[in-house]
KEMARLUM-685578 format. One record per residue (C-alpha): residue number from 1; y, x, z. Coordinates in nm, 3 decimals. Layout:
BEGIN
<gukol=NUM	py=Y	px=X	pz=Z>
...
// end
This chain:
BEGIN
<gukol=1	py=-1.283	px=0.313	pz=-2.208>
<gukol=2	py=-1.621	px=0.186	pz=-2.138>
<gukol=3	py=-1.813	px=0.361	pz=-1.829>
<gukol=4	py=-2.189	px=0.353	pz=-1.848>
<gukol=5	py=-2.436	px=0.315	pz=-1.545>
<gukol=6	py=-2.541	px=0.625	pz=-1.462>
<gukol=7	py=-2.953	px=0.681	pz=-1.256>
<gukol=8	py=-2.954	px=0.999	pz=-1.189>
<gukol=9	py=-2.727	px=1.334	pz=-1.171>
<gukol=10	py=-2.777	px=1.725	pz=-1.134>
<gukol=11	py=-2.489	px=1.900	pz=-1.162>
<gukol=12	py=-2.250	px=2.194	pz=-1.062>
<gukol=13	py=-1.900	px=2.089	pz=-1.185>
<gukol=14	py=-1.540	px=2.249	pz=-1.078>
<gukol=15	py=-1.205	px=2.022	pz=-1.070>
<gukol=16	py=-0.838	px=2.077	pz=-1.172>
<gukol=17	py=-0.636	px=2.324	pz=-0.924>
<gukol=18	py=-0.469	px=2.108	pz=-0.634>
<gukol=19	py=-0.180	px=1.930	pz=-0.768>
<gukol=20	py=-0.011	px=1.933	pz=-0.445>
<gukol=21	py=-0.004	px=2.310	pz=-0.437>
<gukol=22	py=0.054	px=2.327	pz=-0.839>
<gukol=23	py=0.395	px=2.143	pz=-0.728>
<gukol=24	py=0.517	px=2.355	pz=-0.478>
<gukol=25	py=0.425	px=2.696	pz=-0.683>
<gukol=26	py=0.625	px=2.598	pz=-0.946>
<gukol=27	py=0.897	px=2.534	pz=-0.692>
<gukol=28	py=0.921	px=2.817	pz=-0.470>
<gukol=29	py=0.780	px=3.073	pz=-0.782>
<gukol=30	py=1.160	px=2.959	pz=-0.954>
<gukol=31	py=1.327	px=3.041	pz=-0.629>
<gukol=32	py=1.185	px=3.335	pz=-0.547>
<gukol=33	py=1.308	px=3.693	pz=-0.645>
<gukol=34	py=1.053	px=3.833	pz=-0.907>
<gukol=35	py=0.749	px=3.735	pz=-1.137>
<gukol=36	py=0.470	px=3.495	pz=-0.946>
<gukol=37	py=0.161	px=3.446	pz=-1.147>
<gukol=38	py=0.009	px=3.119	pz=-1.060>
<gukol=39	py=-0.396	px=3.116	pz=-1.120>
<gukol=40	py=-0.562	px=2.808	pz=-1.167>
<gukol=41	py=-0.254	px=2.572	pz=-1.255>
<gukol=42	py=-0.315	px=2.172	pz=-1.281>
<gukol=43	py=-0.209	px=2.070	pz=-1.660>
<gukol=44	py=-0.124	px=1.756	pz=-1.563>
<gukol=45	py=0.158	px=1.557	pz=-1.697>
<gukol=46	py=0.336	px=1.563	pz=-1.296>
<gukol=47	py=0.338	px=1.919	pz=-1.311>
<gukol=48	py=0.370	px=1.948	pz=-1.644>
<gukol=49	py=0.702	px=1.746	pz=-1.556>
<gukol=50	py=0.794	px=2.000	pz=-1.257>
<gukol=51	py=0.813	px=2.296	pz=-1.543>
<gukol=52	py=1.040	px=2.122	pz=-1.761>
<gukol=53	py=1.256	px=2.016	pz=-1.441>
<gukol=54	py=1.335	px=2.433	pz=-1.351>
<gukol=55	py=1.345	px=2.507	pz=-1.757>
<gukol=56	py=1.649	px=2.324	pz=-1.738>
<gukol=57	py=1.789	px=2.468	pz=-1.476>
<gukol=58	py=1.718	px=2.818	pz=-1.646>
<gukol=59	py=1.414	px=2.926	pz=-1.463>
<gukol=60	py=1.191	px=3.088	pz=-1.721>
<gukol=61	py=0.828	px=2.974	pz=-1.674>
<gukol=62	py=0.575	px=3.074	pz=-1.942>
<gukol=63	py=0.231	px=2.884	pz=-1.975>
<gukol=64	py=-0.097	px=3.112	pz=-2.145>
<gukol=65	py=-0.386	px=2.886	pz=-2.034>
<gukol=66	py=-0.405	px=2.739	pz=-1.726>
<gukol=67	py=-0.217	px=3.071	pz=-1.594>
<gukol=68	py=0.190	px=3.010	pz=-1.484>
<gukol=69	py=0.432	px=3.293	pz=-1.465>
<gukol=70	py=0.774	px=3.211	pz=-1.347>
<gukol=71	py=1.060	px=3.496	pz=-1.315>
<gukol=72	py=1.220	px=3.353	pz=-0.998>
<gukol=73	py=1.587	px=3.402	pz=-1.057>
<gukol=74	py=1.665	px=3.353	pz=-0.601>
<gukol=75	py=1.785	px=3.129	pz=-0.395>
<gukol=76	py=2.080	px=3.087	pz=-0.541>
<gukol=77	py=1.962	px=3.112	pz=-0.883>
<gukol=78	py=1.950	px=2.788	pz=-1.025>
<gukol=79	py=2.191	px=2.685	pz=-1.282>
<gukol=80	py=2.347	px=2.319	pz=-1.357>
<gukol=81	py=2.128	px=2.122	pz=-1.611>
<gukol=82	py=2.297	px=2.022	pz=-1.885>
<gukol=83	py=2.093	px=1.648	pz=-1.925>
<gukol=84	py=1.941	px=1.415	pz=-1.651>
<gukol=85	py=1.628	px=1.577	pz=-1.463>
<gukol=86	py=1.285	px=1.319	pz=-1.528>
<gukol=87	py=1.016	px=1.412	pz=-1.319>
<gukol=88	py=0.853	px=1.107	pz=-1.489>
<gukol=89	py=0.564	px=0.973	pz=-1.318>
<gukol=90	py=0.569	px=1.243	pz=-1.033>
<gukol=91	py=0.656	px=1.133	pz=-0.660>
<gukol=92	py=0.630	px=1.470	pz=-0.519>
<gukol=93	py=0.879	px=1.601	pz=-0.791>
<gukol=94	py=1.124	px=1.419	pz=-0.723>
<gukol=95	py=1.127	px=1.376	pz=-0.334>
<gukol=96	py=1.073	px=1.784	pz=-0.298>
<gukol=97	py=1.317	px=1.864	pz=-0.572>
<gukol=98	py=1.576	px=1.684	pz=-0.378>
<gukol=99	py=1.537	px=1.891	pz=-0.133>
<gukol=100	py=1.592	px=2.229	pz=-0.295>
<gukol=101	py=1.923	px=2.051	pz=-0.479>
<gukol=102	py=2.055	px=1.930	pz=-0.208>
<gukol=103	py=2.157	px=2.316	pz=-0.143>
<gukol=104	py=2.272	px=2.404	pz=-0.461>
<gukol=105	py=2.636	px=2.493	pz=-0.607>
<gukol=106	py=2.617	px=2.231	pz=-0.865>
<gukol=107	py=2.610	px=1.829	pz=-0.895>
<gukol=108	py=2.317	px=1.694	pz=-1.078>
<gukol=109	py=2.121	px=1.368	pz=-1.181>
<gukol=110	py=1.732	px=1.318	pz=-1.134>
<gukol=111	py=1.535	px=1.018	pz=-1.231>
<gukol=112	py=1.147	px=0.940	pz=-1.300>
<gukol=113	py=0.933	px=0.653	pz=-1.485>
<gukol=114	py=1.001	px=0.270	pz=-1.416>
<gukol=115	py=0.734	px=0.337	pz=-1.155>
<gukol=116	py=0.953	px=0.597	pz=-0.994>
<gukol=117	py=1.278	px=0.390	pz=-0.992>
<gukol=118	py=1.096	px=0.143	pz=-0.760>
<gukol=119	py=0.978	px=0.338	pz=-0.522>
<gukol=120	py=1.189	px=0.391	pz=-0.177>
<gukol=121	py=1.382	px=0.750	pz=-0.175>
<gukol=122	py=1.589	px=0.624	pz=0.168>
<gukol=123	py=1.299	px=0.830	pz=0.352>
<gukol=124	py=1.451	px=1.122	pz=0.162>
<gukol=125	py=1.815	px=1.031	pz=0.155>
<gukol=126	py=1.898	px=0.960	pz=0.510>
<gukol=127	py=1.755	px=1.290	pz=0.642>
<gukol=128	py=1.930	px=1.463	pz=0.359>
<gukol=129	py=2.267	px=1.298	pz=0.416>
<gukol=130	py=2.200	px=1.414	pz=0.801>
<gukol=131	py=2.217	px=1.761	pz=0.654>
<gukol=132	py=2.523	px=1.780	pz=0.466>
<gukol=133	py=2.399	px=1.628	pz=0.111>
<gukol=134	py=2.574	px=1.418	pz=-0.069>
<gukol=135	py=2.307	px=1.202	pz=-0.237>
<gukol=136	py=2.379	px=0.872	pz=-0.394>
<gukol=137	py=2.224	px=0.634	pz=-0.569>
<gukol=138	py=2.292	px=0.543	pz=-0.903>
<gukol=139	py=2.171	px=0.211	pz=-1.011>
<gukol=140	py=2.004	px=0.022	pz=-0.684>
<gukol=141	py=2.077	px=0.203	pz=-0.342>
<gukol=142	py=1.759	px=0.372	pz=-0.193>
<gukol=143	py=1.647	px=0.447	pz=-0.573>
<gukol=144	py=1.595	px=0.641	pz=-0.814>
<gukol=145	py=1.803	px=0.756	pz=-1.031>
<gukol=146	py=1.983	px=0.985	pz=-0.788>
<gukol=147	py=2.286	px=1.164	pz=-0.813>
<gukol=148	py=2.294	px=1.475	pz=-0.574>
<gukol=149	py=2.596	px=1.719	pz=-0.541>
<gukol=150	py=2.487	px=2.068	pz=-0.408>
<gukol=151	py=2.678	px=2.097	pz=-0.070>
<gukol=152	py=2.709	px=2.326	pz=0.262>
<gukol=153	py=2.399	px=2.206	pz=0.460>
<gukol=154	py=2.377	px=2.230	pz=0.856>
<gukol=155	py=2.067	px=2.165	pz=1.094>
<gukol=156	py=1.878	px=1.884	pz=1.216>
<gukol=157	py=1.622	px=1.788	pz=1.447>
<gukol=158	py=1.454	px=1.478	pz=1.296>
<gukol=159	py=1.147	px=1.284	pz=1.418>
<gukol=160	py=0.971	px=1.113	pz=1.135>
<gukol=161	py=0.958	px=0.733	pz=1.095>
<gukol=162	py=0.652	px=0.814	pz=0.900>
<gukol=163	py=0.342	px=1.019	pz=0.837>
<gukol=164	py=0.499	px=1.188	pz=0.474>
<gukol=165	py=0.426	px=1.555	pz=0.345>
<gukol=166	py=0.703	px=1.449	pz=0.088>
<gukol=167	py=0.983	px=1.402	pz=0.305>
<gukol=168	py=0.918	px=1.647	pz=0.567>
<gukol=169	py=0.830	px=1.915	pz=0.252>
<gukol=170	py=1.242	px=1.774	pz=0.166>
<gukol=171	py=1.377	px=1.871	pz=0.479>
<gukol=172	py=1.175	px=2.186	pz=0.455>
<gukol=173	py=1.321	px=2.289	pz=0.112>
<gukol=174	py=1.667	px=2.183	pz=0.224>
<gukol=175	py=1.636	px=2.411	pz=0.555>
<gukol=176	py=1.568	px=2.698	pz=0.390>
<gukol=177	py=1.975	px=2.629	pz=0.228>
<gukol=178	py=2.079	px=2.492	pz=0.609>
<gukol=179	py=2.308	px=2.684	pz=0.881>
<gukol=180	py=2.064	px=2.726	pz=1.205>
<gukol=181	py=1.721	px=2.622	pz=1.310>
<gukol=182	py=1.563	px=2.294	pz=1.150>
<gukol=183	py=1.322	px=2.063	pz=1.408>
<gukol=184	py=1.107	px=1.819	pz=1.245>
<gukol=185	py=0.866	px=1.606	pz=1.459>
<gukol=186	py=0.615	px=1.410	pz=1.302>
<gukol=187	py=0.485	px=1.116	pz=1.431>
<gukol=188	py=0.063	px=1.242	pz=1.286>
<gukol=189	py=-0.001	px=1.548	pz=1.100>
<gukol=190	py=0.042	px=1.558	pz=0.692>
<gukol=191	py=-0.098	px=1.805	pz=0.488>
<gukol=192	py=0.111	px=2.127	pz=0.521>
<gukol=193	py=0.068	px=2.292	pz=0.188>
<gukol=194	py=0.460	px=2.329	pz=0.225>
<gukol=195	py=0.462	px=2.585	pz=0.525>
<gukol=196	py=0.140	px=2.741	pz=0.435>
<gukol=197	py=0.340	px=2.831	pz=0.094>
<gukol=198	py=0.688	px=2.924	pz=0.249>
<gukol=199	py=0.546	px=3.108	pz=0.491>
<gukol=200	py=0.324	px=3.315	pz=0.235>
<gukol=201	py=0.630	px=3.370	pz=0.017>
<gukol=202	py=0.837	px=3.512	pz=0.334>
<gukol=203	py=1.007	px=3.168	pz=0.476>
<gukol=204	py=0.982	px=3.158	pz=0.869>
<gukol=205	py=0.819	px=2.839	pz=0.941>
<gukol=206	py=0.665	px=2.791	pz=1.330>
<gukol=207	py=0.459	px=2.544	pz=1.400>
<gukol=208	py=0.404	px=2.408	pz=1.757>
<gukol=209	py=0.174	px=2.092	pz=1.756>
<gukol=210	py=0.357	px=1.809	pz=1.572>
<gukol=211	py=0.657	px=1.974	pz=1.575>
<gukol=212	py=0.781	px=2.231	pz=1.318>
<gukol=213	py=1.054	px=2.444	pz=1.300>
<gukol=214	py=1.244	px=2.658	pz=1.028>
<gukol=215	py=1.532	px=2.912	pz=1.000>
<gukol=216	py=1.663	px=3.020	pz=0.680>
<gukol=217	py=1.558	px=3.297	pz=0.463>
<gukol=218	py=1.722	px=3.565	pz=0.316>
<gukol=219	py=1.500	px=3.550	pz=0.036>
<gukol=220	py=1.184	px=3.443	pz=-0.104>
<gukol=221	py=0.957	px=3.668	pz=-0.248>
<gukol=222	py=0.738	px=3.628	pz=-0.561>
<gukol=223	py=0.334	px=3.644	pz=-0.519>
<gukol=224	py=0.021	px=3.596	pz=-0.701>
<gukol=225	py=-0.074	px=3.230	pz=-0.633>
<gukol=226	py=-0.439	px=3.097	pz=-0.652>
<gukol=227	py=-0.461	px=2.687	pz=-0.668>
<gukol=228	py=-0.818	px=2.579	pz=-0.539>
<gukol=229	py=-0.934	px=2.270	pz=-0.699>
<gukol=230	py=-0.833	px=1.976	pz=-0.564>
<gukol=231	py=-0.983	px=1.824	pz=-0.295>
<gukol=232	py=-0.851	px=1.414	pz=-0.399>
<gukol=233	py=-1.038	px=1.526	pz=-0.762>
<gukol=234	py=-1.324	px=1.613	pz=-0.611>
<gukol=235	py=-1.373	px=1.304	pz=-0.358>
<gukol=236	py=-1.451	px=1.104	pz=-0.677>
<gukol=237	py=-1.773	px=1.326	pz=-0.773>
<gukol=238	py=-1.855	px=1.352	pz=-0.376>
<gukol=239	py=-1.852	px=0.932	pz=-0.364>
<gukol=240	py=-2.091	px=0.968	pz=-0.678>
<gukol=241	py=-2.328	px=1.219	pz=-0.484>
<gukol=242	py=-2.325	px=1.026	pz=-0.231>
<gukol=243	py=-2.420	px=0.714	pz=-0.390>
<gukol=244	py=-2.636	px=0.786	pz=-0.693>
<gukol=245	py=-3.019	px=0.767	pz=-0.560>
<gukol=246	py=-3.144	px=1.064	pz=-0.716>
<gukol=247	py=-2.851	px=1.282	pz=-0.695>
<gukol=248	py=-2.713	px=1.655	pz=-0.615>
<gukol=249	py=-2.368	px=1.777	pz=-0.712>
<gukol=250	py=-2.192	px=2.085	pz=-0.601>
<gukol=251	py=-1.807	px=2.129	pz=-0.647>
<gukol=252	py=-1.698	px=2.520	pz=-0.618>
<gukol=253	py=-1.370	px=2.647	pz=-0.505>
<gukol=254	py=-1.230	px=2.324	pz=-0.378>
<gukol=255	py=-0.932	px=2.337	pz=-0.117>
<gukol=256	py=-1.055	px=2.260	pz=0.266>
<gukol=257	py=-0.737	px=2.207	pz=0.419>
<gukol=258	py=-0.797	px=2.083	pz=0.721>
<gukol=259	py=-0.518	px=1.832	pz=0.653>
<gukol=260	py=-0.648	px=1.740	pz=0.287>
<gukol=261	py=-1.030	px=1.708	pz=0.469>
<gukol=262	py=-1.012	px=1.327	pz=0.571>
<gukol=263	py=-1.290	px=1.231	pz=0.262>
<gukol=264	py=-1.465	px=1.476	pz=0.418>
<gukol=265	py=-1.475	px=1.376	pz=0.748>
<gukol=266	py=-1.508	px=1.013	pz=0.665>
<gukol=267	py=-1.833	px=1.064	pz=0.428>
<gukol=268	py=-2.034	px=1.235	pz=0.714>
<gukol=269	py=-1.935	px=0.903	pz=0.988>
<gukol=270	py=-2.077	px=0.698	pz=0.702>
<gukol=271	py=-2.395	px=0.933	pz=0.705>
<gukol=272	py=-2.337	px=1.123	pz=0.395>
<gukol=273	py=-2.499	px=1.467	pz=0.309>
<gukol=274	py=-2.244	px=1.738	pz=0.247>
<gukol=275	py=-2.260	px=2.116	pz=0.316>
<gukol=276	py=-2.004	px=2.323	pz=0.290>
<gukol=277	py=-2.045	px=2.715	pz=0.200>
<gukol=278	py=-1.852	px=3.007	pz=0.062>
<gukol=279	py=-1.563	px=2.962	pz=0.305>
<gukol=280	py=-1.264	px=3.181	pz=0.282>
<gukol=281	py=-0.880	px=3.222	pz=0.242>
<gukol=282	py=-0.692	px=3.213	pz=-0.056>
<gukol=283	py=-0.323	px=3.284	pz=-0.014>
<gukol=284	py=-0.297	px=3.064	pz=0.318>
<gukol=285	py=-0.556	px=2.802	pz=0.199>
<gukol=286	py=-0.859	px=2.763	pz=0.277>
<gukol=287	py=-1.129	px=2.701	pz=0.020>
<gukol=288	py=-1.543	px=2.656	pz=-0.024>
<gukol=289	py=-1.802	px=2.521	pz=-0.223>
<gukol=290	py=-1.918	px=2.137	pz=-0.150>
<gukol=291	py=-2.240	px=2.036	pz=-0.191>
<gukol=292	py=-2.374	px=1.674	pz=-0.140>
<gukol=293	py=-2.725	px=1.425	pz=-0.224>
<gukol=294	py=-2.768	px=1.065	pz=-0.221>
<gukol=295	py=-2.778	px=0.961	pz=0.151>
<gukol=296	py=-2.784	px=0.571	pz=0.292>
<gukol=297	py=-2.413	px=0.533	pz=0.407>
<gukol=298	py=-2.337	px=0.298	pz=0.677>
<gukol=299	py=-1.978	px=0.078	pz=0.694>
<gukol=300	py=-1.703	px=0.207	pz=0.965>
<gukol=301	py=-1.378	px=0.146	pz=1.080>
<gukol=302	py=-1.097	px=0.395	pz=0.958>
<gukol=303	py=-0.772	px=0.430	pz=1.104>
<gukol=304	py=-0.506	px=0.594	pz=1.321>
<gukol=305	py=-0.439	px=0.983	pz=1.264>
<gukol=306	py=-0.690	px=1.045	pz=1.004>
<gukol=307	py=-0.498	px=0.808	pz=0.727>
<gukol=308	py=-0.252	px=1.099	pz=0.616>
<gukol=309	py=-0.537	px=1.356	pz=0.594>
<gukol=310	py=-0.674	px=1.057	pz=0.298>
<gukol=311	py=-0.447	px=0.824	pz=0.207>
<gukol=312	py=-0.512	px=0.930	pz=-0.209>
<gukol=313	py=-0.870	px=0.874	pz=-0.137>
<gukol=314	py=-0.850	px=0.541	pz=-0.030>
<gukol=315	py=-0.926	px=0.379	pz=-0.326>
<gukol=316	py=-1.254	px=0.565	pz=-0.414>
<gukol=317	py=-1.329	px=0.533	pz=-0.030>
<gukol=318	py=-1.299	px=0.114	pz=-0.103>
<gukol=319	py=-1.557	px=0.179	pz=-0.367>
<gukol=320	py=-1.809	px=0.410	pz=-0.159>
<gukol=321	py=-1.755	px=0.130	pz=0.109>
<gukol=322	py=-1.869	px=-0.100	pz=-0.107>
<gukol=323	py=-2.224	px=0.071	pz=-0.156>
<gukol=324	py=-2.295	px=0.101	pz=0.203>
<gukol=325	py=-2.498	px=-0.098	pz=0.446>
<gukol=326	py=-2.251	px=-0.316	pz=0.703>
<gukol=327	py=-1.829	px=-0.379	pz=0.742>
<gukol=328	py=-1.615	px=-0.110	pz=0.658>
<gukol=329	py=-1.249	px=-0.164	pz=0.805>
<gukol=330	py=-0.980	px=0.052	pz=0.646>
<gukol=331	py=-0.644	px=-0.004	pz=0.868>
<gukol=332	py=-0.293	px=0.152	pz=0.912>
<gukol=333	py=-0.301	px=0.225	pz=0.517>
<gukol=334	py=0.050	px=0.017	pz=0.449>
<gukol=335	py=0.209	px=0.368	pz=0.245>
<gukol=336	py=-0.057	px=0.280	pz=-0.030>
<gukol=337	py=0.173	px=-0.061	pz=-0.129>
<gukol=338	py=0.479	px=0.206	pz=-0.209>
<gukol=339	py=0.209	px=0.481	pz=-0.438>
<gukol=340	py=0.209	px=0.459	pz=-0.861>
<gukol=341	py=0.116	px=0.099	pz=-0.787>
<gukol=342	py=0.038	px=-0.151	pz=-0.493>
<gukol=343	py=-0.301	px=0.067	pz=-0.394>
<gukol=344	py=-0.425	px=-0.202	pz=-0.153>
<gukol=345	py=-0.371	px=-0.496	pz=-0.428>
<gukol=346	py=-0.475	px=-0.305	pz=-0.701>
<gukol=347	py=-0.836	px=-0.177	pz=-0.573>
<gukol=348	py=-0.870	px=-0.524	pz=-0.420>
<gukol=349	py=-0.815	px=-0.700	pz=-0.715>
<gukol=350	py=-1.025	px=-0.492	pz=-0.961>
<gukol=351	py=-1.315	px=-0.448	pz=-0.746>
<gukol=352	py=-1.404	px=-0.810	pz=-0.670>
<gukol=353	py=-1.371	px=-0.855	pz=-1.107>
<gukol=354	py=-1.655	px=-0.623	pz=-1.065>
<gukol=355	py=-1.878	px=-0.809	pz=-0.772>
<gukol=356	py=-1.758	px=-0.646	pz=-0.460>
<gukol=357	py=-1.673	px=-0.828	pz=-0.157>
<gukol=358	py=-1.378	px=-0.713	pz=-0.050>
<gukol=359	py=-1.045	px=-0.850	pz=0.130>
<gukol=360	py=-0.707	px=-0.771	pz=0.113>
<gukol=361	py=-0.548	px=-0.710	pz=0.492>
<gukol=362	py=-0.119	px=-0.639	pz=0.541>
<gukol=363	py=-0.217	px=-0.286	pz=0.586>
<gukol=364	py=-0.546	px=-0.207	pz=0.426>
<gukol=365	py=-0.841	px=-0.375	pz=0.362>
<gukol=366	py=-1.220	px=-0.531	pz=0.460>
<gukol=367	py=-1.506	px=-0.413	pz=0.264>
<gukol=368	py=-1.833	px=-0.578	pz=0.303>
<gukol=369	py=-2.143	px=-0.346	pz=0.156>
<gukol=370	py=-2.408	px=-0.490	pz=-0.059>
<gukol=371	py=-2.687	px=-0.299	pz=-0.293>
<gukol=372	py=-2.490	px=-0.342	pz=-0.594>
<gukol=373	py=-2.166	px=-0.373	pz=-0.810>
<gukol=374	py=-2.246	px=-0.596	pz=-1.156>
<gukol=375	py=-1.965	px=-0.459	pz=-1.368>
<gukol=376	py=-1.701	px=-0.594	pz=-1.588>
<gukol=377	py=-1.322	px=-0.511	pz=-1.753>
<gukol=378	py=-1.134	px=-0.403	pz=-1.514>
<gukol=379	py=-0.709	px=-0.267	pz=-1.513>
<gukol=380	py=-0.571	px=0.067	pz=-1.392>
<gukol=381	py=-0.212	px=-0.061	pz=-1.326>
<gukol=382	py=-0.126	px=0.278	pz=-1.527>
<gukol=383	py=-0.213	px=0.478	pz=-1.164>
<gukol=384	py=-0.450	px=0.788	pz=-1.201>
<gukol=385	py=-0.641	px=0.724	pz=-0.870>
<gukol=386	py=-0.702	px=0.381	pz=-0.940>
<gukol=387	py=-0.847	px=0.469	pz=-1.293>
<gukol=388	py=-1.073	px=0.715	pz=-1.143>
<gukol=389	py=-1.216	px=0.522	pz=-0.845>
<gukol=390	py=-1.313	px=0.220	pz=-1.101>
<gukol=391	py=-1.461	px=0.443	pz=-1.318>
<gukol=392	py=-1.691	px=0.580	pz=-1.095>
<gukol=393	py=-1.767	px=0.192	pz=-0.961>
<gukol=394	py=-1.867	px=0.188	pz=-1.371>
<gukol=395	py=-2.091	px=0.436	pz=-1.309>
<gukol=396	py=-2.261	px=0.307	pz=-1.005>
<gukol=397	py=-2.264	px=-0.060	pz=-1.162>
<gukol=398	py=-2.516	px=-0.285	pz=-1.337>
<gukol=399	py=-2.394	px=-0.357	pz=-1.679>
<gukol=400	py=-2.081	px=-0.066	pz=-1.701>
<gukol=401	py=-1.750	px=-0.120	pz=-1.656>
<gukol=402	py=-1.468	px=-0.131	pz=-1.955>
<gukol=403	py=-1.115	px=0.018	pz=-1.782>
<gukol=404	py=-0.776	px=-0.069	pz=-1.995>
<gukol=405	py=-0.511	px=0.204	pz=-2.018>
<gukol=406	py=-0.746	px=0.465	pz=-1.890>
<gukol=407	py=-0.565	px=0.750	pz=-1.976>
<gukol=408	py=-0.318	px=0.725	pz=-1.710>
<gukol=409	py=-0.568	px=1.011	pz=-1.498>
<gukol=410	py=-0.412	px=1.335	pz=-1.736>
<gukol=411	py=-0.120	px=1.277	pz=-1.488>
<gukol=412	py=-0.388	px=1.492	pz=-1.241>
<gukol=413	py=-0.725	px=1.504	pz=-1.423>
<gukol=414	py=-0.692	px=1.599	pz=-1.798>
<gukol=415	py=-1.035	px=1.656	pz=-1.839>
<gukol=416	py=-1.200	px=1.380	pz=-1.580>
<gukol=417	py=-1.330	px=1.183	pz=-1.886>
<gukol=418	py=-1.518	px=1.473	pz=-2.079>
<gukol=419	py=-1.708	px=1.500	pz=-1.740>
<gukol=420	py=-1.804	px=1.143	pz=-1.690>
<gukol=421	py=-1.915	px=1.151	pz=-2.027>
<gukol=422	py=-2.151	px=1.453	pz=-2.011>
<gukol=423	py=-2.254	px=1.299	pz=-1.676>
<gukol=424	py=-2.338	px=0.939	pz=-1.922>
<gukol=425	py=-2.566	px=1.167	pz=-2.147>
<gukol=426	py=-2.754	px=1.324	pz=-1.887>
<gukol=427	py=-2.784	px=1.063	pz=-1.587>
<gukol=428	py=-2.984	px=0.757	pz=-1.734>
// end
């Protein structure tokens, strides 16, 4: 795929509905009681993969555009698969789905891409196995595949080792199947697109600073479900707004949860010119319209609590950090080495092919800003967000860039190419 330079850019654009809350409407929609209609569904191949995983557990789930209705058969609903579950490429599948089997009446084996199968599932095991689950390994212990046996499930209060949506949205899912009142305590906040959803589809999820706490259903109930666009999509086009000298680009209806907002908030420190309008509430999320113009950006240092409200956008945030004037620091980052690839190697790597100055750090990375990227071929290490960041570098560079095994972003941006080239025709 070769990515032209790009001058200018005028545009109003949309993005693919949040595959975070795609995930989790295909899960609670199939363990709900009645139809859910889901609006605005990401066709990407991870929640593409999510479907198939509750088809085979007999959850019928019909697809008529980018519009999802699922006849949510309870929570006790779900029947045995008859074959292995493959979330494929999916992390969230996987980790969440655990948590929802881990309450069933049946035994069952789940299992994703080679990608999957190396990346750690003890953060997911060990507070399951506190619970009641019994969840094994199958090949290498702390891996995928996993076998999981549906069993009585009791309790817990667990503090969180780390900052994860994924395994506190496991314990979550598993609570809702528990005896008595589940505590989690997390160590910084993570997006919460997990309670926001339970608790819109009847759960009873309390929330008292950084800890959370949730007793179990009777039941789930089905609702209409709009997905606002996703916010890690659409920090790719605000980079490019940002960056571009003659610029203006305005994203509608993308999700503003405050813990998905971290691009955001990181843009404006570096002096970038965003507005945000047309705020309001879409079944527990908020959502708005983004609009941003080239601005001169400034280097920082990012760290601490505001990692898990960005950690997908690191890798565009290396290459926006790249563009602007002065040292930008990116620390505390380490969950990035255990993503679809080794995040902090990979952007490292590619950008400096490409002309940046940039240095690798144990737990993120040192980006030194200069006036220009000169362009090159470049790898995407088959991961969607690294694809997308370079190819927006391409964009911004001096001679194009040419990315191998681009295709890789359908897993959460089918359509991120047809863009970038309409963007070519029109922006030199």
């Amino acid at each position: 795929m070769l990515i032209k330079p790009i001058k200018r850019i005028r545009r109003s654009i949309t993005v693919p509905g949040d595959k975070s809350i795609s995930h989790r409407a295909i899960m609670l929609s199939s363990i709900a009681e009645g139809e859910s209609k889901i609006h605005n569904f990401l066709m990407g191949d991870d929640c593409l993969n999510t479907i198939e995983c509750f088809r085979k557990m007999q959850v019928p789930i019909e697809i008529a555009g980018n519009e999802i209705r699922v006849k949510g058969i309870g929570l006790n609903g779900l029947k045995k698969p008859d074959t292995i579950l493959d979330v494929g490429n999916s992390g969230t599948t996987i980790r969440l789905m655990c948590g929802i089997l881990a309450g069933q009446n049946f035994d069952c084996k789940i299992t994703g891409d080679d990608s999957i199968q190396n990346r750690p599932m003890d953060r997911i095991i060990i507070p399951l196995r506190q619970m009641g689950s019994i969840i094994d390994s199958v090949k290498k212990e702390g891996y995928a595949p996993l076998k999981i046996q549906g069993s009585k499930l009791t309790a817990i209060n667990y503090n969180m080792p780390v900052a994860s949506a994924q395994v506190k949205s496991a314990i979550l899912l598993a609570s809702i199947y528990a005896d008595g009142t589940t505590s989690i305590l997390e160590i910084q906040k993570s997006r919460d697109h997990t309670e926001r959803m339970l608790n819109y589809m009847g759960a009873n999820i309390r929330q008292d600073g950084l800890s959370i706490f949730s007793n179990p259903p009777d039941r789930l109930y089905a609702r209409e479900i709009y997905v606002p666009g996703d916010i890690s999509s659409a920090a790719f086009f605000l980079v490019l707004g940002a960056i571009v000298r003659d610029a203006e680009i305005l994203i509608e209806n993308v999700g503003l949860n405050s813990t998905r907002t971290g691009i955001i908030d990181v843009l404006k420190l570096m002096g970038a010119n965003i507005k945000i309008s047309n705020k309001r509430i879409l079944n527990g999320e908020p959502v708005g319209d983004i609009y941003i113009t080239d601005s001169d950006l400034k280097g920082i240092e990012i760290g601490g609590n505001i990692i898990p409200r960005l950690i997908d956008e690191i890798p565009i945030i290396a290459v926006v950090a790249a563009f602007a004037e002065g040292v930008t620091i990116i620390r505390n980052a380490e969950e990035l080495k255990v993503k679809e690839s080794n995040r902090i190697k990979a952007i490292v790597t590619e950008l400096k092919k490409i002309g940046a100055h940039i240095e690798e750090t144990d737990d993120g990375m040192i980006v030194y800003g200069k006036k220009s990227l000169r362009g090159g071929t470049v790898e995407s290490y088959n991961d969607h967000r690294i694809a997308m960041a370079l190819s927006i570098a391409g964009l911004l560079s001096e001679e194009g860039v040419v990315i191998d095994n681009p295709y890789c972003v359908d897993i959460s941006f089918p359509n991120f190419f047809d863009i970038l080239d309409r963007m070519m025709k029109n922006g030199r």
